[in-house]
Phi, psi and omega in degrees: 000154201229163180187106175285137178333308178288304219249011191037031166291131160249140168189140179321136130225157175215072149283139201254008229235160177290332147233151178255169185246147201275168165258001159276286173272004188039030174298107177284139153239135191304146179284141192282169185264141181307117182274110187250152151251114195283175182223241033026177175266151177235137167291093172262174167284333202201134165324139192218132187287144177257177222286325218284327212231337154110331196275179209265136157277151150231008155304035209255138155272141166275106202235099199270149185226118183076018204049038194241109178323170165179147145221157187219140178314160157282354189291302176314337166235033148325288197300289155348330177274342199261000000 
């Protein structure tokens, strides 16, 4: 979730570019950086693509990013990991 600065409009997206336009007040802004919180790595039977980066993994963590579930590789959250 995104929540512009002017008008506290919120709403999901998932555009990648550094700033985004609110769809409301059509205000531009830098996108603020993401909170992500690892929970741990998970076990599957099979690779399962991850939320951040799309391809199929079996390195994945259980994560919330923005107070949202999510999973994600370890490639992706390398920097975080380390």
């Amino acid at each position: 979730m995104v929540t512009c600065p002017k008008c506290d409009y919120s709403w999901p997206t998932k555009a990648t570019a550094a700033w985004i336009t609110c769809p409301k007040c059509q205000r531009k802004f830098e996108r603020p950086d993401q909170i992500i919180e690892i929970l741990g790595p998970i076990a599957l039977a099979k690779p399962t693509t991850c939320q951040q980066c799309g391809r199929e993994r079996s390195d994945l963590r259980a994560c919330y990013v923005d107070d949202e579930a999510a999973i994600i590789c370890a490639e992706c959250l390398k920097d975080l990991l380390e």
